[in-house]
C-alpha beads as a LAMMPS data file, in Angstrom:
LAMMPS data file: protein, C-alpha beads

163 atoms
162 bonds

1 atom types
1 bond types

-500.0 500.0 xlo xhi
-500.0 500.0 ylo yhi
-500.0 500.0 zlo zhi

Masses

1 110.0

Atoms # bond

1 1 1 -81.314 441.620 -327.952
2 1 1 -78.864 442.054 -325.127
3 1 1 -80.247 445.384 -323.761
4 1 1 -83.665 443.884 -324.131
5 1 1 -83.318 441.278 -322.186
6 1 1 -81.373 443.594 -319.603
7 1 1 -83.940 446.010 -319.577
8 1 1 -86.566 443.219 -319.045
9 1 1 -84.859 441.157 -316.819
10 1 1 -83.038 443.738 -314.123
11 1 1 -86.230 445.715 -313.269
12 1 1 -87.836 442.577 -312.381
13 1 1 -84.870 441.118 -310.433
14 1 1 -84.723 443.914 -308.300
15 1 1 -88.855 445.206 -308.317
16 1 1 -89.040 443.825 -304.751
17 1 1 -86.037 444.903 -303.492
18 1 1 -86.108 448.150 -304.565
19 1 1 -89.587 448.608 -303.073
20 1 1 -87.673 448.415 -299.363
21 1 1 -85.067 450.518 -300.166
22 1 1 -87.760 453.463 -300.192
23 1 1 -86.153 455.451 -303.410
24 1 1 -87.277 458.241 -305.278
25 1 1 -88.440 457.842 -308.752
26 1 1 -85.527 459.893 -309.743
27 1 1 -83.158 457.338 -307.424
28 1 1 -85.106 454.234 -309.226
29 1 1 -84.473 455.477 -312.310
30 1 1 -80.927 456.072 -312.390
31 1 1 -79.916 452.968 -309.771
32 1 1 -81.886 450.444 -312.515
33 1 1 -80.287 451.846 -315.054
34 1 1 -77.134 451.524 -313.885
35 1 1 -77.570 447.924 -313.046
36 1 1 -78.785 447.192 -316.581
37 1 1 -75.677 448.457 -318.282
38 1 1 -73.810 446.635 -315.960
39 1 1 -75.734 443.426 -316.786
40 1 1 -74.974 444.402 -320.452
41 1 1 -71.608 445.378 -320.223
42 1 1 -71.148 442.123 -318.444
43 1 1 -72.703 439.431 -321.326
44 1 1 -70.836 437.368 -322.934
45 1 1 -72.230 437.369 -326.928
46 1 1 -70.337 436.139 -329.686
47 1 1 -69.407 439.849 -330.322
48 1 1 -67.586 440.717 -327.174
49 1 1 -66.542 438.960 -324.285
50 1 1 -68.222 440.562 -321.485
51 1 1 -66.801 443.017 -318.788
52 1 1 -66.580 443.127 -315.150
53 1 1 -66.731 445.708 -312.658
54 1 1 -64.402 446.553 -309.948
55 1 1 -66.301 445.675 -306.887
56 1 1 -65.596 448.900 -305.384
57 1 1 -66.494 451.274 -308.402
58 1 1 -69.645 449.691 -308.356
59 1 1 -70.450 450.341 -305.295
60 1 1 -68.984 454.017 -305.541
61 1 1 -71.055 454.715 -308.225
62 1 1 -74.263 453.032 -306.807
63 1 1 -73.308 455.069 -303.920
64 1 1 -73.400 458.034 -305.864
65 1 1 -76.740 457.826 -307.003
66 1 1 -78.947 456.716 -303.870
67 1 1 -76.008 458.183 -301.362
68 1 1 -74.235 456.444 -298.609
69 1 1 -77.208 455.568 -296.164
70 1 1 -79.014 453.374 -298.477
71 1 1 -76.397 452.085 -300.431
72 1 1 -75.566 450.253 -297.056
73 1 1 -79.317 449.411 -297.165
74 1 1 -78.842 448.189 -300.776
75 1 1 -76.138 446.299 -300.583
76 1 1 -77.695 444.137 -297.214
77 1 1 -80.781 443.605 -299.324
78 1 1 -79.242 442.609 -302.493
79 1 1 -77.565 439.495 -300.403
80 1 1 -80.692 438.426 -300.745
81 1 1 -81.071 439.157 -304.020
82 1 1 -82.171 435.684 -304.941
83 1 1 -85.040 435.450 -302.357
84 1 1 -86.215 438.227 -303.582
85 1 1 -86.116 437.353 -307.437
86 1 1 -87.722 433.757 -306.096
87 1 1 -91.020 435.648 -304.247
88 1 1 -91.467 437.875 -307.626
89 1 1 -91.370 434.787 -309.539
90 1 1 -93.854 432.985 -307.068
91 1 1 -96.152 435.950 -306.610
92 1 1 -96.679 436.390 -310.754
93 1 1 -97.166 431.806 -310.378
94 1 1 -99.881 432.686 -307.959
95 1 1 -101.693 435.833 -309.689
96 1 1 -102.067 433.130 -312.437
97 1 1 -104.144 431.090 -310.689
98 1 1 -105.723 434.625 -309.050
99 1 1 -104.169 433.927 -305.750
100 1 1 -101.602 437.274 -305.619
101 1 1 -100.014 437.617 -302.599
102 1 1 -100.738 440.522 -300.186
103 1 1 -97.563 442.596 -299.179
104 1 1 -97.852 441.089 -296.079
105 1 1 -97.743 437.587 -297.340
106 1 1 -94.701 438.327 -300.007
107 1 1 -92.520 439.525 -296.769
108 1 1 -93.483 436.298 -294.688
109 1 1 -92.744 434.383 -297.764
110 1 1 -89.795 436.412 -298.531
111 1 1 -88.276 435.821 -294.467
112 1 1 -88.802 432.391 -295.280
113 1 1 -86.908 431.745 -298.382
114 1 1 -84.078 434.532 -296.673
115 1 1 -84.102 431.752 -293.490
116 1 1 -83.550 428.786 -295.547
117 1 1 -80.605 430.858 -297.198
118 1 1 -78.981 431.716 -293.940
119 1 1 -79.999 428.155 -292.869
120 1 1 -78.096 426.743 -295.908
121 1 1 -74.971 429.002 -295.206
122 1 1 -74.593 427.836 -291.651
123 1 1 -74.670 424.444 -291.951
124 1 1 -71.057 423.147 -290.297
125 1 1 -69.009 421.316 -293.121
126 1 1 -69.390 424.030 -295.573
127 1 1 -65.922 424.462 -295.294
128 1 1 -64.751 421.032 -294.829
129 1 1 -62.383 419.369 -297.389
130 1 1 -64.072 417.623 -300.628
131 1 1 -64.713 413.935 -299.682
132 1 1 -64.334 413.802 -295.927
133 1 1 -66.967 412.876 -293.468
134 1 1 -67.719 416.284 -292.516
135 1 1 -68.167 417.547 -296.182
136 1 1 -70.616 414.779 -296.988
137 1 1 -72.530 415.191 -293.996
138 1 1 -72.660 419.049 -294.957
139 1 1 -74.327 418.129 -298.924
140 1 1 -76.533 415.864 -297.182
141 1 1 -77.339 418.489 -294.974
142 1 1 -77.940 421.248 -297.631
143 1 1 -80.274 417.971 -299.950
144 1 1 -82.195 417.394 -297.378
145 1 1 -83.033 421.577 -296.957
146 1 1 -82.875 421.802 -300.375
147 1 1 -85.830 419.061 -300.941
148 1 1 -87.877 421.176 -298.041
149 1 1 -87.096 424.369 -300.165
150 1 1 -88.367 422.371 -303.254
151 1 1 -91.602 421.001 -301.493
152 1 1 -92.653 424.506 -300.441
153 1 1 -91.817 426.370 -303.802
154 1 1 -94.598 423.217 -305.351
155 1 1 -96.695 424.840 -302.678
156 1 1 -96.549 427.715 -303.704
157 1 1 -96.986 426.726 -307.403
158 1 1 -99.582 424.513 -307.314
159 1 1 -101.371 427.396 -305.100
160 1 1 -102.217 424.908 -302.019
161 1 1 -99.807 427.087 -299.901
162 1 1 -101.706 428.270 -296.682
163 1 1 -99.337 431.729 -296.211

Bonds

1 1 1 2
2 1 2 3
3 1 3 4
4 1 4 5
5 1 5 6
6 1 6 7
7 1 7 8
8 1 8 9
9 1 9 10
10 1 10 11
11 1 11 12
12 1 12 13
13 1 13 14
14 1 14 15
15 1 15 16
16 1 16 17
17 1 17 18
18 1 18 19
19 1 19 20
20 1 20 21
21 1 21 22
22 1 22 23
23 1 23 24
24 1 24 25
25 1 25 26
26 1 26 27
27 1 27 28
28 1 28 29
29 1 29 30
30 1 30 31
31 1 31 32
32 1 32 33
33 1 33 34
34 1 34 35
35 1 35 36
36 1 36 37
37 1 37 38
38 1 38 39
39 1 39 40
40 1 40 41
41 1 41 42
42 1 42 43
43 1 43 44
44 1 44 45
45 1 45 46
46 1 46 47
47 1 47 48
48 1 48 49
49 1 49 50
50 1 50 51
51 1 51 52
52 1 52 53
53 1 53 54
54 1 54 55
55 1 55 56
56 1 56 57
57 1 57 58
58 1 58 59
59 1 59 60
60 1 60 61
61 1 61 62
62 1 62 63
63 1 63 64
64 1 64 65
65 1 65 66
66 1 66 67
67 1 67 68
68 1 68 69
69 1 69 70
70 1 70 71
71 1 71 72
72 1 72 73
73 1 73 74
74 1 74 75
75 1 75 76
76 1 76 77
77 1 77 78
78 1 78 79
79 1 79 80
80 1 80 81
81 1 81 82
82 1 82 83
83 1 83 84
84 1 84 85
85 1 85 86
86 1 86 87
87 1 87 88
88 1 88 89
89 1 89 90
90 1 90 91
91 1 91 92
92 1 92 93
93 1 93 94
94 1 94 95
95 1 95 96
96 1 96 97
97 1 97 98
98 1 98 99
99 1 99 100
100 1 100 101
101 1 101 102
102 1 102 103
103 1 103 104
104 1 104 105
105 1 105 106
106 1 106 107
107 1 107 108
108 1 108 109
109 1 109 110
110 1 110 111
111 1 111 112
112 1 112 113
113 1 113 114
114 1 114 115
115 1 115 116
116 1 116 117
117 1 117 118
118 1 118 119
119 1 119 120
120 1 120 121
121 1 121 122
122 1 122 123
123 1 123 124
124 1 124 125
125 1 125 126
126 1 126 127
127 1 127 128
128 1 128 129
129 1 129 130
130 1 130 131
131 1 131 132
132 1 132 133
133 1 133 134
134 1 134 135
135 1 135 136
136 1 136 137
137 1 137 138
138 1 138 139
139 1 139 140
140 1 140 141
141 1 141 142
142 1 142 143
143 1 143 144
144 1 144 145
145 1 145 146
146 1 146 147
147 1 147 148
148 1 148 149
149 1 149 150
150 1 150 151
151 1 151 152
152 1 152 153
153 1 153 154
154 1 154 155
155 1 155 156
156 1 156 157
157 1 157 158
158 1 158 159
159 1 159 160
160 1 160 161
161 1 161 162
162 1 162 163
């Protein structure tokens, strides 16, 4: 059940991403299946407790099957690994209401859900101590972008999004 969910899960995760890393089939191939024995390797189950990979053999080895060049690429995209996962998710929301997204519109959408990241990330108390003035200015901060995210991801969902 594990490596079915993997192999469901990780090609979708990454669809979009992988689509800008310009790969060959070959590349695809071997980089998503990589990832989903990671992802399996890495579940916790009742059975085993789930293992981690060193940071840097990961990358070594990713490196080793798409080369140096775009594993730079690959890693700098897969910061935004979450955008990414978001716009699939919105784009399959909107093909059910037969409103898919051109590729156009998925990388405007996609720059806007990466800005709201970095937006979130450079708000100034991130690194302030729990429970001064700073910090709690910073979480009101990040609710307040948070609630604009949410408002524009019901946007998208309810289909009244003008992109």
């Amino acid at each position: 059940m594990v490596r079915e969910n993997a192999t469901r899960e990780v090609p979708e995760l990454y669809s979009l991403l992988l689509q800008h890393l310009d790969l060959t089939p070959s590349e695809k191939d071997a980089l998503l299946y990589f990832l989903i024995e990671i992802r399996i390797a890495g579940t916790y189950t009742p059975y085993s407790r789930g293992k981690t990979i060193d940071p840097q053999e990961r990358t070594d080895r990713i490196a080793a099957i798409i080369g140096d060049t775009k594993l730079e690429q690959f890693l700098a995209l897969e910061q935004n690994l979450g955008s990414y996962a978001e716009v699939v998710h919105m784009d399959s929301v909107l093909e059910k209401h037969d409103l898919p997204m051109t590729e156009t519109e998925r990388d405007r959408v996609l720059q806007i859900l990466i800005d709201i990241q970095d937006r979130e990330l450079a708000l100034p108390g991130a690194d302030a101590e729990r429970g001064s003035i700073e910090y709690l200015e910073y979480r009101l901060a990040k609710m307040d972008e948070r609630e604009r995210t949410l408002k524009f991801r019901r946007a998208v969902q309810s289909g009244s999004l003008n992109t």
